[in-house]
N, C-alpha and C positions, 0 to 999 in steps of 0.2 A: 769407261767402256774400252775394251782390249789396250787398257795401258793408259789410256788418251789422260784421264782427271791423275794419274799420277803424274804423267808427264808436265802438269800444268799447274800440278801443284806444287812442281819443285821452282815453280818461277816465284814462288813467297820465302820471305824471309819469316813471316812470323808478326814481323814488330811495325813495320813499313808501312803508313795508312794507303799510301798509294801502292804499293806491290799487292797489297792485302784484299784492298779494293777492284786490282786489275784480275787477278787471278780470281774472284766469287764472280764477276761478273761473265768472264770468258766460260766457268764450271757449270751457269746458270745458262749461258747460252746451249752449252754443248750441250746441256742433259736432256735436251728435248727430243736429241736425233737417236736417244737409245731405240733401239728395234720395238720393246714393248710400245713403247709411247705410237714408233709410228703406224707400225699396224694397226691397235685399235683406233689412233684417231680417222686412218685411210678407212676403213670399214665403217665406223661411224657417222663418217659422211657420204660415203659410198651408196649405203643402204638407207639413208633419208630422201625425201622428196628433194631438200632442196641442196644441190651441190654446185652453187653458184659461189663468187668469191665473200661476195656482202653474207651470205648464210655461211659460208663456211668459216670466216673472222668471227661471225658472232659464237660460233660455237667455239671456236680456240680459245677466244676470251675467257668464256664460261667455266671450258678443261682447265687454261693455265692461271685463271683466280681459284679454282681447289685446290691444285695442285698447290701453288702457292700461297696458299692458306695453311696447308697442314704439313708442307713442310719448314714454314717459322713454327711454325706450334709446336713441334717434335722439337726444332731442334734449340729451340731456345732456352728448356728443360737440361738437356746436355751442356750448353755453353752455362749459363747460372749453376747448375749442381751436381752436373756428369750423372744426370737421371737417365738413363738410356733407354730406348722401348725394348720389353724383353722382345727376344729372338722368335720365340714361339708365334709371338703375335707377328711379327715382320714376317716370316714364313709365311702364316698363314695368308696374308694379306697379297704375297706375291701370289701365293695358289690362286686365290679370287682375281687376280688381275689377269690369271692365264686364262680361267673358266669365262670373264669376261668377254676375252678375244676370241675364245671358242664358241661365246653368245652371238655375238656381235657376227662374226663369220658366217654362223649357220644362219639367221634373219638374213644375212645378204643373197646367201644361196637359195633360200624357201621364196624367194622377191623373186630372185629371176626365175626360180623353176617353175613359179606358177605365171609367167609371162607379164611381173609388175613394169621391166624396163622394156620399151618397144619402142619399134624405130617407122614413122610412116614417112612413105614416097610419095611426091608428086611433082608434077610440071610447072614451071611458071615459063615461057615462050619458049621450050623445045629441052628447057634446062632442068634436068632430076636434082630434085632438092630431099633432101632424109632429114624429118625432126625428130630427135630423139625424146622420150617424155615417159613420164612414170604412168601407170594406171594403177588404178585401187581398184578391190574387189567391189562388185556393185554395191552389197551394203554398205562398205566404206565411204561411196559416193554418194549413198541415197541418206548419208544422216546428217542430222542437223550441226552437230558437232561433231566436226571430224575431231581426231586426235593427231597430233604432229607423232611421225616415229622416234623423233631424235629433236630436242628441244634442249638449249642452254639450261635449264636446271639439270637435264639429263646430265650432259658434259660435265658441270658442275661437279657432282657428285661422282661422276669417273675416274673426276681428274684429284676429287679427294680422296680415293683411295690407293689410287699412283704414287702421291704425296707419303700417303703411309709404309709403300713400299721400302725395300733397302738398295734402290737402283741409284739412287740420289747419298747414301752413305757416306761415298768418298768426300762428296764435298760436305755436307756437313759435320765429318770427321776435322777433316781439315781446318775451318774457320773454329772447331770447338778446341783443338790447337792454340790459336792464338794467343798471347803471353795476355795481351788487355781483355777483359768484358768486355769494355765498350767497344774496342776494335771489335771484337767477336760477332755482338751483336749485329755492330754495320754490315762487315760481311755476311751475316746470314741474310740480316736484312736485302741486301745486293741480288746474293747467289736464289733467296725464293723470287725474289721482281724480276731478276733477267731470265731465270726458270719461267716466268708465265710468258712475259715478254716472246722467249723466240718459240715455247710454245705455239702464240696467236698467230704469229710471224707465218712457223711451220705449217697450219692447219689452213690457217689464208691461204700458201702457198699449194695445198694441194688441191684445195678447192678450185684456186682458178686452172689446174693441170686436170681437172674433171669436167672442166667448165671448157677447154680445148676443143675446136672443130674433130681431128683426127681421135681424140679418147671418142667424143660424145658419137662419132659414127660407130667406132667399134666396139659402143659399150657392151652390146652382148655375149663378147667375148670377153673383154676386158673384168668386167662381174663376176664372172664363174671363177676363173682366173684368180684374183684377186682374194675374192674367198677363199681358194680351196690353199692360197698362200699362208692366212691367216690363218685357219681353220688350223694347221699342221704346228705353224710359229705356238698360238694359243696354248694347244695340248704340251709339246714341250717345251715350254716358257712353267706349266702349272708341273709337270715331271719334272723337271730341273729342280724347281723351286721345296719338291718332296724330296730329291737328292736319286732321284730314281732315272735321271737321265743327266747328259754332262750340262752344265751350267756356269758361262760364263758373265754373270750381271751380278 
């Protein structure tokens, strides 16, 4: 991202277990902070019931084990036989990951415009207290099984198609480089683990910045906002990715 995985990947020599090893790990960290990744995981959690830190870990978990599932799988074909995934597919796969951010936004905006996030006041000895708290439409509350909006298989499956992206290329370009297999392998092996890793890290971390006294009073702002952020990112992340708007990823 804007230079960063080359910058970092000139810290490898190629042949180095430990250079080779430092630099997949720091590519796997950084790749979580690309823009696509944050917006949809902020919206994902945004627009669910539960945007606590313990629910929002468990769904980062969820994201960055797909995510890191499919990308060893991609790229372990390239380091063994320089199989590469055609380009057609990778395009198409970034397009679906913009039309998802532009899902994911619009469910957040249709939650707050029909008045799902609401704020009630009251006193306790002279003191105004505001708890902020989701409401479902009465059918949603009158059924026996509710449905979760946003569930770790859900992430899951988001973060496997992230995975299939070509956001992550530089570094699995890189470790498919390396002079050994086996070096190769390790570092891919490293660059998908620290990929989920600061994934979970990340999506914890936004959870408990959703889970905040000051977000959770102002979330009726914060909501709309938020959305109409992603909403915009989504559409040209999926233009970019057709070559129909500039494209930096």
């Amino acid at each position: 991202m804007f230079g960063l995985d080359d910058h970092i990947a000139g810290l490898s020599d190629g042949t180095s277990l430990l250079l080779v090893s430092v630099v997949a790990v720091l590519l796997g960290l950084r790749h979580a902070t690309d823009p696509d990744h944050v917006s949809a995981v902020a919206t994902l959690l945004a627009s669910g019931r539960d945007r606590t830190r313990a629910g929002a870990g468990r769904l980062g978990l969820a994201w960055g084990a797909g995510h890191t599932l499919t990308l060893f799988a991609l790229g372990l074909p390239i380091i063994l036989f320089e199989a590469y995934l055609p380009g057609r597919i990778q395009q198409t796969a970034e397009v679906v990951i913009g039309l998802v951010i532009v899902a994911l936004a619009v469910w957040l905006l249709l939650r707050w415009r029909r008045g799902a996030f609401h704020v009630h006041e009251h006193e306790h000895d002279g003191v105004l207290h505001r708890h902020p708290h989701i409401h479902e439409p009465a059918a949603v509350r009158e059924h026996t099984h509710p449905v979760r909006h946003r569930t770790p298989p859900h992430a899951f499956a988001i973060g496997m198609l992230h995975g299939v992206g070509g956001s992550a290329g530089v570094g699995i370009l890189i470790v498919a480089a390396v002079e050994s297999t086996a070096l190769g392998i390790v570092a891919l092996a490293l660059l998908a683990a620290f990929t989920g890793v600061s994934m979970t890290v990340l999506t914890t971390g936004l959870g408990a910045t959703l889970e905040t006294a000051p977000v959770r009073r102002a979330w009726r702002s914060v909501a709309p906002a938020l959305g109409l952020v992603s909403l915009a990112f989504g559409c040209w992340y999926a233009l970019g990715a057709l070559e129909l708007a500039p494209y930096g990823f």
